[in-house]
C-alpha positions as CSV (number, residue, x, y, z in Angstrom):
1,X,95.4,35.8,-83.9
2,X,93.6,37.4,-86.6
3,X,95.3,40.3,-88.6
4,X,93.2,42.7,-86.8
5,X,94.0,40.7,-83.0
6,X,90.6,38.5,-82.5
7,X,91.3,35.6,-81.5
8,X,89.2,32.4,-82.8
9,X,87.7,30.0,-80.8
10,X,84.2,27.8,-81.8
11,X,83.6,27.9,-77.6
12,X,84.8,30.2,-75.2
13,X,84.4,29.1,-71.6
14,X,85.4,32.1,-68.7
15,X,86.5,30.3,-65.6
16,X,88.1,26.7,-64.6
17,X,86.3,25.6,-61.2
18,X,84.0,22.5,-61.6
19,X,81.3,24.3,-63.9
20,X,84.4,25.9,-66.3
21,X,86.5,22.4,-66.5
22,X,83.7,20.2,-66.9
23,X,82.1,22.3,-70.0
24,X,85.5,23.1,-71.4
25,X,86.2,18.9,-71.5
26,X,82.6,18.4,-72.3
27,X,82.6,21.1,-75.5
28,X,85.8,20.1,-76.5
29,X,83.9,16.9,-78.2
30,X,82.6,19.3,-80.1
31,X,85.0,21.8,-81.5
32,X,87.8,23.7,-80.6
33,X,87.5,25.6,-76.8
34,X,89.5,28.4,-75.3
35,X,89.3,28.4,-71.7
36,X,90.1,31.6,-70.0
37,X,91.2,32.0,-66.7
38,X,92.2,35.1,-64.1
39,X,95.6,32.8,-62.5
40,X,96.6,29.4,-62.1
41,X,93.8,26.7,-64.0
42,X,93.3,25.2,-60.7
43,X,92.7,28.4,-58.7
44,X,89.0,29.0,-58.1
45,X,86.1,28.6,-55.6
46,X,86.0,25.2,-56.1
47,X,89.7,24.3,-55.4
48,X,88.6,25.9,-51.4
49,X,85.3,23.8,-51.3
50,X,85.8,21.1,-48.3
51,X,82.3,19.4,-47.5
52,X,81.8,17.4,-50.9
53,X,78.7,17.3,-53.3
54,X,75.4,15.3,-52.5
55,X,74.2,12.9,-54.3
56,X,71.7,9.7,-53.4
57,X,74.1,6.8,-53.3
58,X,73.1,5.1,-50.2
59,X,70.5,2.4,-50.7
60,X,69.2,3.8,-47.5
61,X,68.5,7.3,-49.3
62,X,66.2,8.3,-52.2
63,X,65.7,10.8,-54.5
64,X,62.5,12.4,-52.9
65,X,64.0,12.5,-49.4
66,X,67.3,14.7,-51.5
67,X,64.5,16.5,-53.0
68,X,62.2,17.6,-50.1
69,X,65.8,18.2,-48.1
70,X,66.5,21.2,-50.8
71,X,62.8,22.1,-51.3
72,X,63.0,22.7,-47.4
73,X,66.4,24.9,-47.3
74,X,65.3,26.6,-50.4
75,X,62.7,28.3,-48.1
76,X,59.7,28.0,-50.6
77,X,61.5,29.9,-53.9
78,X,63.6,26.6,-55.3
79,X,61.9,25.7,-59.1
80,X,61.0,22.0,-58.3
81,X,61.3,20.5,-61.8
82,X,65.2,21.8,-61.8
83,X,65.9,20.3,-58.2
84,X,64.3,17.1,-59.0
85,X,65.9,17.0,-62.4
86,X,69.8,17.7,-60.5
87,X,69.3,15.4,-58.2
88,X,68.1,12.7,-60.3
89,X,71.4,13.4,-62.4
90,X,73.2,13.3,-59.7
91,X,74.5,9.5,-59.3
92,X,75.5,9.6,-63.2
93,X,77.3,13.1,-62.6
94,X,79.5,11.4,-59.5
95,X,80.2,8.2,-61.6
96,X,81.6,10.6,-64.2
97,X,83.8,12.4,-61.6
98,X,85.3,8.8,-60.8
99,X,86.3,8.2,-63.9
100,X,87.6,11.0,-64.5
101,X,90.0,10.1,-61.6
102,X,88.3,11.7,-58.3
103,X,89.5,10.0,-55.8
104,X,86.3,10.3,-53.1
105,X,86.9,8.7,-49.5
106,X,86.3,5.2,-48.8
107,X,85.5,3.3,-45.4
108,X,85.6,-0.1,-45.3
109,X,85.8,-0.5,-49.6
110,X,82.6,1.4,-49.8
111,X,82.4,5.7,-50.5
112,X,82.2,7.3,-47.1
113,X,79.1,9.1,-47.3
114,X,79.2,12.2,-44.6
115,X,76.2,14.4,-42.8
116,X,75.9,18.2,-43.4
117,X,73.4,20.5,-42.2
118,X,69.5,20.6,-43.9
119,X,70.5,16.7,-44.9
120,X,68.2,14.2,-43.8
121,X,70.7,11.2,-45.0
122,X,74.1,10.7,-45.1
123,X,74.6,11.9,-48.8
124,X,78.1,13.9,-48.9
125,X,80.4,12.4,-51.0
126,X,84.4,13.7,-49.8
127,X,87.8,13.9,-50.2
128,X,88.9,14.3,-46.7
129,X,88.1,18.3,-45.8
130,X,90.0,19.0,-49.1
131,X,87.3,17.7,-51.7
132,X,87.4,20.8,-53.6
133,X,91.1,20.5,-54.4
134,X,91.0,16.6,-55.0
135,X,87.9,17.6,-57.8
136,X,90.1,20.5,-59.5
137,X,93.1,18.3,-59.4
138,X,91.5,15.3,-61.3
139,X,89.7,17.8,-63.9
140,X,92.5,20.2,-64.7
141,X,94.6,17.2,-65.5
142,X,91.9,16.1,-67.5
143,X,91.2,19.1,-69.5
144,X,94.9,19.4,-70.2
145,X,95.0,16.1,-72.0
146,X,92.4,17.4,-74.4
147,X,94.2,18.4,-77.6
148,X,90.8,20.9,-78.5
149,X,91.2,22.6,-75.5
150,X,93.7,25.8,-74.8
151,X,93.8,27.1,-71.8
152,X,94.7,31.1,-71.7
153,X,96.1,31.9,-67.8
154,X,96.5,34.9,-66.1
155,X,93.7,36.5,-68.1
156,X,91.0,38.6,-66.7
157,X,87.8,38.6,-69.3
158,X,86.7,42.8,-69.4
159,X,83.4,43.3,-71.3
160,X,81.4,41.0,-73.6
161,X,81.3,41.2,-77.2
162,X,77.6,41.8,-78.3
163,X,76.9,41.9,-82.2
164,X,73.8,44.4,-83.7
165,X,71.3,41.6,-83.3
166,X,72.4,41.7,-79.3
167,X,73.9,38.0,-79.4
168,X,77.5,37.5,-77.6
169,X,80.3,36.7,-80.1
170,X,82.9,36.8,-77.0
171,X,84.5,38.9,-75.1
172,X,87.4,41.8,-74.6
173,X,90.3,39.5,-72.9
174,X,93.3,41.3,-70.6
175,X,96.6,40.3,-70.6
176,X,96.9,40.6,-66.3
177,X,100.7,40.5,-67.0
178,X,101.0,43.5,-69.9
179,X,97.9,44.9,-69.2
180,X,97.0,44.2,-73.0
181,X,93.1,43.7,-73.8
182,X,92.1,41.7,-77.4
183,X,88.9,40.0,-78.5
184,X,88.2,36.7,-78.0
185,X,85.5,35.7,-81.0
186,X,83.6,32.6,-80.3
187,X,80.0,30.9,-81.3
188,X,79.0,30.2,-78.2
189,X,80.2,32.0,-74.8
190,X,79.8,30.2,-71.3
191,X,80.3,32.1,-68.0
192,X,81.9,29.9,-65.5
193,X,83.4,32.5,-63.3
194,X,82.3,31.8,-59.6
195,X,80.8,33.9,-57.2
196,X,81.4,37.1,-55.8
197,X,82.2,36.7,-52.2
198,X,84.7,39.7,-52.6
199,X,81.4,42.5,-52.6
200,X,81.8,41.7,-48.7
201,X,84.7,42.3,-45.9
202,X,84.4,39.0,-44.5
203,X,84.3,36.4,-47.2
204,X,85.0,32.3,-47.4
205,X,86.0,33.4,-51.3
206,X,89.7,33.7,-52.5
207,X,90.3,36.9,-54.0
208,X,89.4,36.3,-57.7
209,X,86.1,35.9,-56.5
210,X,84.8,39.6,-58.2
211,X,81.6,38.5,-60.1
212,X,83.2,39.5,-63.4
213,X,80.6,37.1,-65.1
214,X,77.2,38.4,-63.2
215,X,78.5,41.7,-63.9
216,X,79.7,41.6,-67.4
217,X,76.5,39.8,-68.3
218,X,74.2,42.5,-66.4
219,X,75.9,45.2,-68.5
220,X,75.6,43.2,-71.6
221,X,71.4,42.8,-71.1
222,X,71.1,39.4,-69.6
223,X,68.6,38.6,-67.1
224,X,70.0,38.7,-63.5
225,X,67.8,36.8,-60.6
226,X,67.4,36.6,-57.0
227,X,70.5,38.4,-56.2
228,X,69.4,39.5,-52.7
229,X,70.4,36.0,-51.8
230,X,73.6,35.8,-50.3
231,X,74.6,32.7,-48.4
232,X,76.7,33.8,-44.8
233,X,78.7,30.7,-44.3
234,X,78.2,30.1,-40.4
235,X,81.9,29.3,-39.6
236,X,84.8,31.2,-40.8
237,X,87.6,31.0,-38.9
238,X,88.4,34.0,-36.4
239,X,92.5,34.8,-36.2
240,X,94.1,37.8,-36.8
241,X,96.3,36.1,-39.0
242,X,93.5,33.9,-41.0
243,X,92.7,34.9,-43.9
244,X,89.2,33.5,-45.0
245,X,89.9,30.1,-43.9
246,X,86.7,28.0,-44.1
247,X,85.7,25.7,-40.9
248,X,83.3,23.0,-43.2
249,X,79.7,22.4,-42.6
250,X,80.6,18.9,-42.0
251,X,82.1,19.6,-38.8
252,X,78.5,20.7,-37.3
253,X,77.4,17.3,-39.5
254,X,79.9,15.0,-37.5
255,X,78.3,16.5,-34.0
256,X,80.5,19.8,-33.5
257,X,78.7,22.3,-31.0
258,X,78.4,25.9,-31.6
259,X,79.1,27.6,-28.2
260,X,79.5,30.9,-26.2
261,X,82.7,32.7,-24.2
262,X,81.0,31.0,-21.4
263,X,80.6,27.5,-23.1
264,X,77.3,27.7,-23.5
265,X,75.1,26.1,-26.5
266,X,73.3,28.4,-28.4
267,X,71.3,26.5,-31.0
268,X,69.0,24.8,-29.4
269,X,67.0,27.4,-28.7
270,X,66.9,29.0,-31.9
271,X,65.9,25.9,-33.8
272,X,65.0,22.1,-33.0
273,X,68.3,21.2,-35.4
274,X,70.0,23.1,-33.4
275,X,73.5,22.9,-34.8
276,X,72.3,21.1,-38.1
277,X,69.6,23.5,-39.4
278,X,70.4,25.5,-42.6
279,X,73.5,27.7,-42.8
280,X,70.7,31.1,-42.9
281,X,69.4,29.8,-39.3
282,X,73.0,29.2,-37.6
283,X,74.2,32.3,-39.2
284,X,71.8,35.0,-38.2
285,X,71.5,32.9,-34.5
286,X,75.5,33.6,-34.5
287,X,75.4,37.1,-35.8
288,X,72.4,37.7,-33.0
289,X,74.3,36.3,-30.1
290,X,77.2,38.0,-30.9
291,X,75.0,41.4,-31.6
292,X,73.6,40.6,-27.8
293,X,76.9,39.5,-26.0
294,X,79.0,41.9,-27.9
295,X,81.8,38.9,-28.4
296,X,84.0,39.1,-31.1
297,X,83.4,35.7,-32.3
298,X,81.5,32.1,-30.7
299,X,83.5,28.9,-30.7
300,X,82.7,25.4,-32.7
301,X,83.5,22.6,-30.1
302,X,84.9,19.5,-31.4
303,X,86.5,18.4,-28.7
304,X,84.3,15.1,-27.8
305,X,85.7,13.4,-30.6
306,X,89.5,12.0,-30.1
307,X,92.3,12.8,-31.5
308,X,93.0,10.7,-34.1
309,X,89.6,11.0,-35.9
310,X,89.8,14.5,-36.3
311,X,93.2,14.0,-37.8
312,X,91.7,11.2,-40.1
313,X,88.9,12.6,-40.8
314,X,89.7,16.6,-41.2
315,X,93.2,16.3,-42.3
316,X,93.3,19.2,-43.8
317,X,91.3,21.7,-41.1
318,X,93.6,20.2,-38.0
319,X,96.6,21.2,-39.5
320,X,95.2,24.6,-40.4
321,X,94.1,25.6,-37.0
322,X,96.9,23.7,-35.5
323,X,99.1,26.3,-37.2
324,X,97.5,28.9,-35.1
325,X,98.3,27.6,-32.3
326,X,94.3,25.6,-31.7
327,X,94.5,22.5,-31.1
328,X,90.8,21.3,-31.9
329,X,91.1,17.9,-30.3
330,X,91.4,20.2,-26.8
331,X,90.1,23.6,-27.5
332,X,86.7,25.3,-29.0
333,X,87.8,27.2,-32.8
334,X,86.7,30.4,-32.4
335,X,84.5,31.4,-35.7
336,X,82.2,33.8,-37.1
337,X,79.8,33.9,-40.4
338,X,81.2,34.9,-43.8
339,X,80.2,35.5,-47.2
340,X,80.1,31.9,-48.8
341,X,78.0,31.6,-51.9
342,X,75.9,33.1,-54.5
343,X,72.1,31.7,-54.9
344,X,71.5,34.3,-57.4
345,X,72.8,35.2,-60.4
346,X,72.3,35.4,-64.2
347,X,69.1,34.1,-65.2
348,X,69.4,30.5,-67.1
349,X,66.7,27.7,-68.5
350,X,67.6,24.2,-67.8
351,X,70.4,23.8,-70.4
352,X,72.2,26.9,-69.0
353,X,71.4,29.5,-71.7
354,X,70.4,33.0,-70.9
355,X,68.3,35.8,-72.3
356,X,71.7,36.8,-74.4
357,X,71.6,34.7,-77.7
358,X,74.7,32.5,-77.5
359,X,75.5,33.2,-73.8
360,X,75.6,30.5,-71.0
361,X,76.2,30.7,-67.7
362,X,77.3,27.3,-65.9
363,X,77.9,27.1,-61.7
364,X,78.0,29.7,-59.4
365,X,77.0,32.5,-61.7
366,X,74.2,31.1,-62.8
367,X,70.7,30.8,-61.0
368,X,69.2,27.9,-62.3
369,X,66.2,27.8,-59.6
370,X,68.0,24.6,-57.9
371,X,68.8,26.7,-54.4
372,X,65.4,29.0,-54.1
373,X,66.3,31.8,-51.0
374,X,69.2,29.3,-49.3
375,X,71.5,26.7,-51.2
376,X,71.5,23.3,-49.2
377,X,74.8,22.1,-48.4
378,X,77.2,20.8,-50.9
379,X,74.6,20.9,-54.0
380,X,76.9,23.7,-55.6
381,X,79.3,21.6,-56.7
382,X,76.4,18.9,-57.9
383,X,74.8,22.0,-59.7
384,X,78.3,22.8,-61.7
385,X,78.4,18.8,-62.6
386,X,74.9,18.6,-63.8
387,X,74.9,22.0,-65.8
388,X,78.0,22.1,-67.6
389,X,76.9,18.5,-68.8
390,X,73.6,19.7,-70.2
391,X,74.5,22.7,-71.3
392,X,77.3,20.2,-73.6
393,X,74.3,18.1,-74.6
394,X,72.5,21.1,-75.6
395,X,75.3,22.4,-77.5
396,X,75.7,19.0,-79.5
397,X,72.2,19.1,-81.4
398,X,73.5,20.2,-84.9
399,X,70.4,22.3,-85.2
400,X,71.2,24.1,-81.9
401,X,74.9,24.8,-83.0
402,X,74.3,27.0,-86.3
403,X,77.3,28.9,-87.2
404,X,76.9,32.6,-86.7
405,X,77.4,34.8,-89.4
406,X,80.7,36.2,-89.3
407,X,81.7,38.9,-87.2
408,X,84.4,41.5,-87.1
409,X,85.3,42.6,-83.5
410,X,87.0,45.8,-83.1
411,X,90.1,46.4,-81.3
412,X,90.1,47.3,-77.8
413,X,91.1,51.4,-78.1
414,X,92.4,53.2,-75.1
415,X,91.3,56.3,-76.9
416,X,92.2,59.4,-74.7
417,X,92.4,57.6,-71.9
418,X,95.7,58.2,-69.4
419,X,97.7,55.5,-67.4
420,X,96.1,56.0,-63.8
421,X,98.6,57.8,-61.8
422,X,96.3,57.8,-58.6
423,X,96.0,53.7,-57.5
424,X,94.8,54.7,-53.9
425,X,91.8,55.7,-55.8
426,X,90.9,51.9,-56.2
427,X,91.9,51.1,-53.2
428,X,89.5,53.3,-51.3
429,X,86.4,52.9,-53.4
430,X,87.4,49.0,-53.6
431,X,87.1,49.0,-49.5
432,X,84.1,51.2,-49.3
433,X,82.4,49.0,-51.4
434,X,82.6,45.9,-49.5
435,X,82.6,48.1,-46.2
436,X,79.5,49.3,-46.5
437,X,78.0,45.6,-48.1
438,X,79.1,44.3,-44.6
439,X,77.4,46.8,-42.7
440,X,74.3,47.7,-44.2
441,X,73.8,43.8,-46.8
442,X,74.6,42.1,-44.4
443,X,73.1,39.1,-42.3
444,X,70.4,41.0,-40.7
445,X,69.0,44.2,-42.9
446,X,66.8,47.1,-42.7
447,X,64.8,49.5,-45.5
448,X,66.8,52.7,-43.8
449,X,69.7,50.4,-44.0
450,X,69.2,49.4,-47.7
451,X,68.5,52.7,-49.2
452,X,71.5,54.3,-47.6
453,X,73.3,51.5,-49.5
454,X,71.9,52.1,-52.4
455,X,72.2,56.1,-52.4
456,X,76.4,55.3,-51.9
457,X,76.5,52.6,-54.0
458,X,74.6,55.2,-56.9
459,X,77.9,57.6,-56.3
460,X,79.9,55.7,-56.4
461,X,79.2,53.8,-59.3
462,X,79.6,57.5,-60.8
463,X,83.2,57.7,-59.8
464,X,83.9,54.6,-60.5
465,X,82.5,54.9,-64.1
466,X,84.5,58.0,-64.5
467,X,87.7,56.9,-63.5
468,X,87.2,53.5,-65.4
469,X,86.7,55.3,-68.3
470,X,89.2,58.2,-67.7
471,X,92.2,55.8,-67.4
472,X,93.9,52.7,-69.2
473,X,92.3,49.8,-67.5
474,X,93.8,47.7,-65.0
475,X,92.8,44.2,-63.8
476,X,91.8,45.9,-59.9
477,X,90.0,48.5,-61.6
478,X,88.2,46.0,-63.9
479,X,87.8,43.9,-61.2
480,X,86.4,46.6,-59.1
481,X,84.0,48.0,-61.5
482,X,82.3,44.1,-61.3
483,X,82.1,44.5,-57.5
484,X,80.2,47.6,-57.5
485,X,78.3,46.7,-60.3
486,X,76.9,43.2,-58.0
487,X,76.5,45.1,-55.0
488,X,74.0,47.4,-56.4
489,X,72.0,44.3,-57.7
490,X,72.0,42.8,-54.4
491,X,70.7,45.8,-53.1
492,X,68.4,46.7,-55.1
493,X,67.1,42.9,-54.4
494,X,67.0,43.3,-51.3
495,X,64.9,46.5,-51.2
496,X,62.2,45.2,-53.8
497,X,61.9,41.4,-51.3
498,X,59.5,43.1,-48.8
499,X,59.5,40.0,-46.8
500,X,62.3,37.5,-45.0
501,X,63.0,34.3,-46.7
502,X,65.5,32.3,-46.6
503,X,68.9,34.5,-46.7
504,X,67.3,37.9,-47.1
505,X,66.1,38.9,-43.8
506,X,65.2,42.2,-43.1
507,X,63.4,43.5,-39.6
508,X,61.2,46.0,-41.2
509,X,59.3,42.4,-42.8
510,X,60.4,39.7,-40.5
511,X,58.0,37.2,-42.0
512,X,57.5,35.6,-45.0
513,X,54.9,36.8,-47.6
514,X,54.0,34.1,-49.8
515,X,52.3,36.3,-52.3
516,X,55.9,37.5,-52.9
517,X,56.6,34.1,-53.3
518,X,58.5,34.5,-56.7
519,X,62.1,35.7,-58.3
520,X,62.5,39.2,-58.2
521,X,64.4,39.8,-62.0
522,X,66.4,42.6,-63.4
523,X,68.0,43.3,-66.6
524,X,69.6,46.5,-68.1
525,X,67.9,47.7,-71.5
526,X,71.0,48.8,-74.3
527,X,70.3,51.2,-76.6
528,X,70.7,49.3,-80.4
């Protein structure tokens, strides 16, 4: 620490899934980095992902069929030069991960390459149904054997730190144990935070999943995109006692059926891939079957494969549901959509820098163009492999990385503001947020819908405001601030896309429009 509490760094990287890990190991070539994260290093989206990340390995595969298979689920919005740029990288990116000590399935001494939905090949590189947590394992170890790298826990970044030229020098840091904030100086600031699955009831998302970085970077100026998007994963687990457990898309891929009460197949006649079209098609055909039966929940069948390949192949998922008493080798799972994944976000070129001088945003936060209206399966985690390395390659041109001049960050002052004495006042607003998201955001959406959204949302981002500002902050009051502060981006997406494309479908424009064919882009103007 400084005399006057900044803390130092050259880089400052907010968040350790794949995007956050990868850039922190990457940068730390290049300087000293400071890696911040909310709890445990390992705890993010990532460490929850079970499919795998796509990549052309097979010599049956190529590039252009990866290519047209993203093109295709991006629903006519995906920037072509970034997805044939990803998945061009993509071979190098998984060699990297190897060495790095991924440990990726094998059948008979070659990768076991598996089938999710949208994919024309067999391109899903795995760990098991636990590929996630094999990737977080390998980097976290990794990043703690670099001697550049710290890595700050049980942190919760608050606000960015913007100098009078509008560039970010950092960021306002809590202390989630003593409740203490401090700045965080740095040359270079990379958003690595995940998604923001948390906006909704229903969500695939642990809880840390608040979209502190696409909200801290809206209120700091930066350019947010396409945030209408909003990826329903088809199959979340239905139990009382489940709590956002996941059901993978490779489950569909290795030939499970999506059925009724009644045991009858659904799919088919909603699309000629039935179970294996994109997530947006199985997701609104669930949410409309369930709308017309008035079922809780449908069922994913599993139960024509034996046994002891389920076990062996979805270690991790059997046991899960086993737990609850579903044995999948015998009985249907009973599932329903969720909130999965973010195709919006902050705005970012090619070597993940945004419209704030010396911000980056890396993963999930981001929208780099490579998902369009509808993310094809497992390219997130390829997207947080390929970014975070060029954003590192970016960073390493000496005429890219000028020092800044230097720069004095305040201390974080409480002012006037009292220690909140009325904590059911987060609690409320924090489930009427994500309440009314479910309701009215949703799946399916409507203009009348929308704009009574948005008139809530507008209140209650007043009381919100008010209280944030009223009291000593908190890391669920920060945390609920971000949530508002993303739920009135995605609806104000939504009600500008006057069409239905890919994720965003609204019955008041069922079809697509193609001369709306194009990202629909906020950003907040600050006064200087």
């Amino acid at each position: 620490m400084t005399p006057h509490g900044a803390r130092r760094t050259e880089f400052l990287v907010l968040g350790s899934g794949i995007a956050g890990l990868l850039s922190a190991l990457k940068l730390s070539r290049l300087g000293r980095v400071t890696l911040v994260t909310k709890k445990e290093a390992a705890e993010s989206n990532t460490n929850y992902a079970q499919g795998g990340i796509a990549a052309v390995i097979s010599a049956l595969d190529s590039f252009e069929s990866h290519v047209k298979d993203t093109l295709i689920a991006g629903a006519g919005l995906c920037d072509e030069a970034v997805v044939r740029l990803t998945v061009s990288e993509a071979p190098a990116r998984v060699r990297e991960l190897q060495e790095l000590g991924v440990r990726f399935s094998e059948r008979e001494a070659a990768v076991d390459l598996g089938l999710e939905a949208g994919h024309s090949h067999r391109r899903i590189l795995h760990a098991g149904d636990i590929t996630g947590r094999e990737i977080e394992r390998a980097l976290v170890a990794a990043v703690r054997r670099a001697k550049a790298v710290t890595i700050v826990e049980d942190h919760l970044a608050v606000d960015l730190l913007l100098d009078r030229a509008g560039a970010c020098r950092g960021a306002y840091v809590m202390d989630r144990v003593s409740g203490r904030i401090a700045p965080f100086v740095a040359d270079a600031t990379v958003l690595a935070t995940g998604g923001a699955g948390k906006v909704y009831l229903y969500t695939s998302n642990p809880d840390i999943a608040t979209g502190d970085g696409m909200a801290m970077a809206w209120r700091a100026g930066a350019r947010m995109a396409d945030m209408e998007f909003v990826q329903f994963h088809p199959t979340c687990l239905f139990h009382p006692l489940a709590k956002s457990f996941l059901l993978s898309e490779a489950l569909r891929g290795e030939g499970g059926k999506l059925r009724l009460k009644n045991g009858q197949r659904f799919m088919p006649g909603y699309d000629k891939r039935a179970e294996l079209a994109p997530r947006d098609v199985v997701a609104r055909a669930i949410d409309a079957e369930m709308k017309r039966t008035g079922d809780e929940c449908v069922f994913l069948d599993m139960t024509h494969h034996p046994r002891k390949f389920l076990k062996a192949r979805f270690p991790n998922i059997y046991e899960k549901v086993l737990g609850f008493g579903i044995d999948m080798a015998t009985t249907p799972i009973p599932v329903v959509p969720a909130a999965h994944f973010f195709c919006g976000g902050v705005a970012t070129d090619v070597w993940g820098r945004t419209s704030v001088p010396r911000l980056f945003a890396v993963g999930e936060t981001a929208r780099t163009g490579l998902h369009g209206a509808n993310r094809l399966a497992s390219n997130s985690l390829l997207e947080g492999c390929v970014f975070a390395h060029r954003l590192a390659e970016h960073l390493s041109d000496a005429r890219v990385r000028t020092r800044p001049a230097p720069f004095k960050a305040a201390p974080w002052r409480h002012g006037k503001a009292a220690t909140s004495d009325e904590a059911v006042v987060v609690s409320q607003n924090w489930d009427e947020v994500r309440r009314l998201m479910w309701n009215y955001v949703g799946i399916v959406r409507t203009d009348k819908r929308l704009a009574r959204a948005l008139a809530r949302m507008e209140m209650l981002n007043r009381e919100i405001a008010e209280y944030y500002w009223s009291t000593v902050p908190t890391p669920d009051i920060v945390e609920l601030r971000n949530i508002a502060d993303v739920a009135t981006l995605v609806i104000r997406g939504a009600l500008a896309r006057k069409e239905s494309r890919g994720l965003h479908y609204t019955l008041n424009y069922p079809k697509k429009n193609d001369r709306l064919r194009r990202p629909i882009i906020f950003h907040r103007a600050l006064s200087r």
